[in-house]
C-alpha positions as CSV (number, residue, x, y, z in Angstrom):
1,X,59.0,47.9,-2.9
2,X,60.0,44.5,-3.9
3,X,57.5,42.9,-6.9
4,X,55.4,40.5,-5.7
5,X,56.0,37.0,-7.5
6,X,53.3,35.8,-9.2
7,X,52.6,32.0,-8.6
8,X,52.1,30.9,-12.6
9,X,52.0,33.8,-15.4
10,X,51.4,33.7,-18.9
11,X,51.4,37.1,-19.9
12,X,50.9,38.8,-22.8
13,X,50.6,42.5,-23.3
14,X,50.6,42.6,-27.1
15,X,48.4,41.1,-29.4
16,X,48.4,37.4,-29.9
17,X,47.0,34.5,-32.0
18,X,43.7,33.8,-30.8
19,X,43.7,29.6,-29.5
20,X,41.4,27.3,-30.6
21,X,38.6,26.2,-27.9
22,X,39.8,23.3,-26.3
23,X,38.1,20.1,-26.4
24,X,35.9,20.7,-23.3
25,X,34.2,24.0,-23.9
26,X,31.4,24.2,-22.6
27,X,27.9,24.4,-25.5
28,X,26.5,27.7,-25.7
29,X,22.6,27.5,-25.9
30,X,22.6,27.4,-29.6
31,X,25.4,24.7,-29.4
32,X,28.1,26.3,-30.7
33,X,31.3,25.6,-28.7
34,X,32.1,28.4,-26.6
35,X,35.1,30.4,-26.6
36,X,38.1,28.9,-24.9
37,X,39.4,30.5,-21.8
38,X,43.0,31.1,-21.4
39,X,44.6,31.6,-18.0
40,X,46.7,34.7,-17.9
41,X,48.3,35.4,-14.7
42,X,47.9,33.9,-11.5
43,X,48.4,35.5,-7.6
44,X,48.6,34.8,-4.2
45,X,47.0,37.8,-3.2
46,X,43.3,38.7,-4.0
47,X,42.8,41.3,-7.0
48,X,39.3,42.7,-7.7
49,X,40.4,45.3,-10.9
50,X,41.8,44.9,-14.1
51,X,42.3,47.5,-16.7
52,X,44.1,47.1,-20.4
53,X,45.9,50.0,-22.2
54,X,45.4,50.5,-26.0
55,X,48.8,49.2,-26.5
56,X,48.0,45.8,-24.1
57,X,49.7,47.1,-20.7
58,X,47.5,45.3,-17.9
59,X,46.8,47.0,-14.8
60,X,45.3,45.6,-11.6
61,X,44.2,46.6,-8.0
62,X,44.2,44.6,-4.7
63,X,41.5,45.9,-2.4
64,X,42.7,46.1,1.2
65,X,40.0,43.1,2.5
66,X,42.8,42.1,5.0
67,X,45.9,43.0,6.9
68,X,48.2,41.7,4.2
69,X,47.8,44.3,1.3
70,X,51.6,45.2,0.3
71,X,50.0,46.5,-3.0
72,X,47.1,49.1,-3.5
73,X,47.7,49.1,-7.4
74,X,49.7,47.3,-9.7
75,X,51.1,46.8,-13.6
76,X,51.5,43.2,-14.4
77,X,55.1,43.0,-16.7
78,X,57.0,39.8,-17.2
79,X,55.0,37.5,-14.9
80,X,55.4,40.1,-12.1
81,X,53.4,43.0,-9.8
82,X,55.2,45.8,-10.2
83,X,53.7,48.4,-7.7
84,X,52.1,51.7,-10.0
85,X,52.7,54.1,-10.2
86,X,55.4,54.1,-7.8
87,X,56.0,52.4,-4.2
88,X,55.4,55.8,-2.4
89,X,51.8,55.9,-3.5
90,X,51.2,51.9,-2.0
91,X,52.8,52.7,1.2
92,X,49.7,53.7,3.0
93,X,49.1,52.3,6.5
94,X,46.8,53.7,9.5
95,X,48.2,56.8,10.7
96,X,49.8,57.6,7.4
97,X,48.7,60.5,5.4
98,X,46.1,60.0,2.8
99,X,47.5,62.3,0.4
100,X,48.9,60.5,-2.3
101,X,48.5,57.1,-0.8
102,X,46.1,54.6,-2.1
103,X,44.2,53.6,1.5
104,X,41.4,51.0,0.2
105,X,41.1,50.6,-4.2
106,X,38.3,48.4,-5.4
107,X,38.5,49.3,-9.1
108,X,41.0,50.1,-11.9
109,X,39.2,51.3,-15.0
110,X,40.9,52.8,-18.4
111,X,38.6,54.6,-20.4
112,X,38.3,54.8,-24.5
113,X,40.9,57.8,-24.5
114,X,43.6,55.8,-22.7
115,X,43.0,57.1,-19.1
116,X,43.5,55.2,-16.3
117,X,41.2,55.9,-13.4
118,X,41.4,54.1,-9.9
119,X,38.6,54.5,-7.7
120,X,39.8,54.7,-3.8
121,X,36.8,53.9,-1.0
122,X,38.4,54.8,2.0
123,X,36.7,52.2,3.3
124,X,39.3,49.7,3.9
125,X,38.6,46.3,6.0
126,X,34.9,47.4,5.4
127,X,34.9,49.3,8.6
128,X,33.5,52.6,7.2
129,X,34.8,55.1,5.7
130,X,38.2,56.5,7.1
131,X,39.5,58.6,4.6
132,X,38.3,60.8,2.0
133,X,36.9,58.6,-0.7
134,X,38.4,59.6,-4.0
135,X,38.8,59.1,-7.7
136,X,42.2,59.4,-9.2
137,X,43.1,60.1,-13.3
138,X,46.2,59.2,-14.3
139,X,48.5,59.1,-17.5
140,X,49.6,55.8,-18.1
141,X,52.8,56.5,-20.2
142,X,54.2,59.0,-17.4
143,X,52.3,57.9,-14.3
144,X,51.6,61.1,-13.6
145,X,48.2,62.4,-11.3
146,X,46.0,64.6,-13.4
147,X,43.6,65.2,-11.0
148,X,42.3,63.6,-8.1
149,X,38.5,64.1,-6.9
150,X,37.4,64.3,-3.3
151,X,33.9,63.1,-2.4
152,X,31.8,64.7,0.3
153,X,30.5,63.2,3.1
154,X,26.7,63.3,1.6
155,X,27.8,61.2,-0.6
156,X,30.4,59.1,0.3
157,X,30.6,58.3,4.6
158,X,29.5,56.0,7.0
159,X,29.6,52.2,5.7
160,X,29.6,54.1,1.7
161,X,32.0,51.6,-0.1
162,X,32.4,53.1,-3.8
163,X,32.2,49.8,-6.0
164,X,33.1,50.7,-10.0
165,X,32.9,53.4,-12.2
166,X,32.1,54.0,-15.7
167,X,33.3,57.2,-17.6
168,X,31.8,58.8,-20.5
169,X,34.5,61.0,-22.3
170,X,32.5,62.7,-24.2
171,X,30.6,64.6,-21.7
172,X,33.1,64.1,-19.0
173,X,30.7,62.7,-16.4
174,X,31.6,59.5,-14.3
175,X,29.7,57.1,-12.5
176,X,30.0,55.0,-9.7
177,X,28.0,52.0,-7.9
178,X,28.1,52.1,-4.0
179,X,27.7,48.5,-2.9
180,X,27.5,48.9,0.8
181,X,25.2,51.6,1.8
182,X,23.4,51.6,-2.1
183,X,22.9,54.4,-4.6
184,X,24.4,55.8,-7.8
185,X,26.9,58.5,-7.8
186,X,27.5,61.1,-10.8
187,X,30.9,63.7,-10.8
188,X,31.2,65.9,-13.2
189,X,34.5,65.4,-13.6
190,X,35.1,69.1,-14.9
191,X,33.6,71.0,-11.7
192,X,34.2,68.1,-9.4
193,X,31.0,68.4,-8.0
194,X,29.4,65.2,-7.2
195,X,25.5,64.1,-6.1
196,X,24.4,60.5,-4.9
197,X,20.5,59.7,-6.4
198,X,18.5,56.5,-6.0
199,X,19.9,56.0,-2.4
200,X,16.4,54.4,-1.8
201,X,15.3,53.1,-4.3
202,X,15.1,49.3,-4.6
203,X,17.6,48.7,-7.8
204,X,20.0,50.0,-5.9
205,X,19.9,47.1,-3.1
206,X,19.8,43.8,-2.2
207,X,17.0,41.5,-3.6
208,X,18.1,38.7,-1.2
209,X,20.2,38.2,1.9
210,X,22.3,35.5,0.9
211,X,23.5,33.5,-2.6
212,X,24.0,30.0,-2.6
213,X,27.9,30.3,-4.9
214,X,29.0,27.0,-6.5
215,X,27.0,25.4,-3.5
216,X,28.4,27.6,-0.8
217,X,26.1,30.0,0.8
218,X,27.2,34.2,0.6
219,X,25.7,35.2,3.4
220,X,26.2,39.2,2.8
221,X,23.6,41.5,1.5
222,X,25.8,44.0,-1.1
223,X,23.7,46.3,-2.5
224,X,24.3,48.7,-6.4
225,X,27.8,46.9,-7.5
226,X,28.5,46.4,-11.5
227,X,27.8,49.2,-13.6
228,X,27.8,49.9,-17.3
229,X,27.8,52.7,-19.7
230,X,25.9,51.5,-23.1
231,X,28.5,52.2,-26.3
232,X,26.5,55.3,-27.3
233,X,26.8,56.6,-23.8
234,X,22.4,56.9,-23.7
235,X,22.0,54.1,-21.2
236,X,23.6,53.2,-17.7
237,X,23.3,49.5,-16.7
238,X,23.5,48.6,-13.0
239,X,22.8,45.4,-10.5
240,X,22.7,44.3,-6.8
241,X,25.6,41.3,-6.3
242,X,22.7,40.1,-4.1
243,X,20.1,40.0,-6.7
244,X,18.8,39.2,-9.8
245,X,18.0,41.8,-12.1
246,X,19.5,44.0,-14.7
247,X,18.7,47.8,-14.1
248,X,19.2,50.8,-16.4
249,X,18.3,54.0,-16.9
250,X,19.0,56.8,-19.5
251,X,21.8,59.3,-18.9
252,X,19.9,62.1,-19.8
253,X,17.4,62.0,-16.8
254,X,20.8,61.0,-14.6
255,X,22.4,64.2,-15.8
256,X,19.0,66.6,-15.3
257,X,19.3,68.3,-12.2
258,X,16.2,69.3,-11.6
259,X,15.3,65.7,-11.5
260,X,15.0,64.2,-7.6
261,X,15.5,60.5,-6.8
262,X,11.0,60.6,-7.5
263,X,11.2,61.8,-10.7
264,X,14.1,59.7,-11.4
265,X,12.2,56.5,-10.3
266,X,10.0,56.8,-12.7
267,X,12.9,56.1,-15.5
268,X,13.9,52.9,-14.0
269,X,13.3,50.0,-15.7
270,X,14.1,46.1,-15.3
271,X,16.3,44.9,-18.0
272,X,16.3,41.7,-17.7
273,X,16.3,38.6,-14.9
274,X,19.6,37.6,-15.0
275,X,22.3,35.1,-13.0
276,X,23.7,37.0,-9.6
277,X,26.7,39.4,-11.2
278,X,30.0,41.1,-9.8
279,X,31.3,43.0,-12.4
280,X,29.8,43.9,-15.8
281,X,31.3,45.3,-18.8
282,X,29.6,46.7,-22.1
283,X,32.5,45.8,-25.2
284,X,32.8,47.7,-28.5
285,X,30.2,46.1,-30.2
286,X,27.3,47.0,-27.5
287,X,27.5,43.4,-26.0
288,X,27.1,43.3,-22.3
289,X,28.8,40.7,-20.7
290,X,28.1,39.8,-16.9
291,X,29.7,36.8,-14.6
292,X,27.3,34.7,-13.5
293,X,29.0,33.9,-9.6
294,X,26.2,31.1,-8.8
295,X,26.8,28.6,-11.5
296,X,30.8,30.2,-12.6
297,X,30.0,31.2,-15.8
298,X,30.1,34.3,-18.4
299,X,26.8,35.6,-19.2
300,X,26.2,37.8,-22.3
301,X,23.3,40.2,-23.0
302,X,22.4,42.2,-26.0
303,X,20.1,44.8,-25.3
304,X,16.9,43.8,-26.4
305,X,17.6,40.4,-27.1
306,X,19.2,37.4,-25.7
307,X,20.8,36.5,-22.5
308,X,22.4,33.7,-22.4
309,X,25.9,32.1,-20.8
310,X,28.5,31.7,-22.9
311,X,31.6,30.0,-21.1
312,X,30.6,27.8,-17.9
313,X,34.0,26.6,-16.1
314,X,35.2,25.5,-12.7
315,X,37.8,28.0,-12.9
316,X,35.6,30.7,-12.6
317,X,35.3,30.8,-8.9
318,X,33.6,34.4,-8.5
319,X,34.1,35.6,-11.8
320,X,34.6,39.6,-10.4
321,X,35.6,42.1,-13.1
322,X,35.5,42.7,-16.6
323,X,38.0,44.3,-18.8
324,X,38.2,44.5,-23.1
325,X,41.8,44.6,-24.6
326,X,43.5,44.8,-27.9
327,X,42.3,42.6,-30.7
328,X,38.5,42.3,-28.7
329,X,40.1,40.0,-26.1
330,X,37.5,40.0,-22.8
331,X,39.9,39.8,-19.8
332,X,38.3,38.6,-15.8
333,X,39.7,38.6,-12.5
334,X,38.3,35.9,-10.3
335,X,38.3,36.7,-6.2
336,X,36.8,33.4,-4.6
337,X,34.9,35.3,-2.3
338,X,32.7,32.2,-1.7
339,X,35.7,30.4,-0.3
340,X,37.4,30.8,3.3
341,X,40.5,31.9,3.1
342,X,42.0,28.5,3.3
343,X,40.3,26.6,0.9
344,X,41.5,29.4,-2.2
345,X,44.2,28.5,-4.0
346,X,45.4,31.2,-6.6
347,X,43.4,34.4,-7.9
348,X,43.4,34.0,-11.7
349,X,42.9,36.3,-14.3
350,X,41.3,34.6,-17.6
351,X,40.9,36.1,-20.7
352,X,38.8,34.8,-24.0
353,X,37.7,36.0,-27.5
354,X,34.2,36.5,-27.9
């Protein structure tokens, strides 16, 4: 398949000299200048994903929202999207089979021991779930399938949209948001067995029906969507996109069995109010970081302390997902998903140092 152009690209893979904030940085709220943000790659087409290698390779996914999706998932390489791991893989279409084929990828996630994961709904167009919803483990250097894991229909079907996954490496347990019909999901990523919890609980759903964006109105009630695993792997962070609170929860009641969705209530606990999120991403430090899609900033929480924005900017027009790359450079994806399709010009991805 033929690389899709990108529209303006400044890319870098390796490590660079960190830029000085420009003049108009925004204040933080103890009026230090905030960190400057640096465009890195523009597109025509909508990306959601972004996932950075160890050695700076940059990996994105484009979720198939539309018609128009000539590429599931993608490597960005000198200014281009090249399609990854191969075409054969983004050649899925109705009718096709699924095996193999990416059908509908919202997330591309590389974990601290240099896997790349890409998490398949099988929901495409968000007209329910079409095709076995799956989680795929790659290696990046060959782009070879490890191991691909099926999800049932208890807990993936209907109008299920898996949303983002978090993977702890050290007891080989991933988990996953699901945005549309609401809930957590855990795989134990060495059985492959897999259980949905909280499916009814209230963190897991909408706290409103619509967000005013950037003074457009969202009127879509998404339920569980960003997700994050704390650094020493003892917490899992979660939020509703339409909402405005900060969940968590420890993994060890997550990973007790004998503990139902009751019991598991009970462990909940509010976090902290917070600005309406997409994606959220813990760094290597333990900082949280969280777009803020109402106002178009870059929220960061430490646990147990502050929340406060950090970069505000009117290029951060739904601020979607977080990645971390060499050197500590914080990497986003904006989607516009406030905008009709007319009035967006090109999906950027930004990066800054924190």
């Amino acid at each position: 398949m033929r690389p899709l152009l990108l529209i303006a690209a400044v890319l870098t893979t390796a490590a660079c000299v960190r830029n000085a904030p420009s003049a108009d940085a925004t204040e933080r709220s103890t009026g230090n200048k905030a960190p400057a943000l640096e465009l890195v790659a523009q597109s025509p087409r909508q990306w959601t994903g972004i996932a950075l290698s160890k050695e700076g390779r940059v990996f994105v996914n484009f979720p198939r929202w539309s018609e128009d999706v000539p590429v599931s998932v993608a490597e960005l390489k000198n200014g281009q999207v090249s399609p990854w791991p191969d075409a054969t893989w983004n050649e899925w279409k109705p009718g096709t089979a699924e095996q193999n084929r990416f059908v509908a990828v919202q997330s591309v996630v590389i974990d601290d021991q240099d896997r790349l994961w890409v998490v398949d709904t099988g929901n495409p167009w968000f007209k329910g779930v079409i095709a076995t919803p799956r989680l795929h483990q790659f290696d990046i250097s060959s782009g070879r399938l490890v191991r691909s894991y099926a999800f049932p229909p208890e807990v993936s079907s209907g109008d299920s949209y898996l949303n983002d996954v978090r993977v702890d490496t050290e007891r080989e347990v991933a988990y996953f948001t699901d945005s549309q019909a609401g809930g957590l999901v855990i795989l134990d990523l060495k059985s492959g067995s897999s259980r949905k919890v909280l499916k009814d609980h209230p963190s897991t759903h909408a706290e409103v029906d619509h967000l005013m964006v950037l003074g457009r109105r969202f009127n879509k009630a998404v339920q569980s969507d960003g997700i994050a695993l704390s650094t020493d792997r003892k917490t899992l962070y979660w939020s509703a996109l339409s909402g405005h609170t900060l969940w968590r929860i420890p993994t060890e009641a997550l990973l007790d069995p004998k503990l139902d969705d009751k019991a598991l209530a009970s462990q909940v606990e509010r976090a902290h109010t917070i600005v309406a999120p997409d994606g959220i991403l813990f760094d290597d430090k333990g900082v949280l970081w969280l777009g803020g899609l109402e106002d178009g900033s870059i929220y960061r929480y430490v646990p147990g302390g502050a929340y406060e924005q950090v970069i505000q900017d009117p290029r951060l027009l739904w601020p979607d997902s977080f990645a971390q790359g060499p050197e500590g450079w914080i990497y986003v994806t904006t989607t516009q998903i406030h905008l009709p399709p007319a009035e967006r010009g090109p999906y950027g991805i930004y990066r800054f140092q924190p």
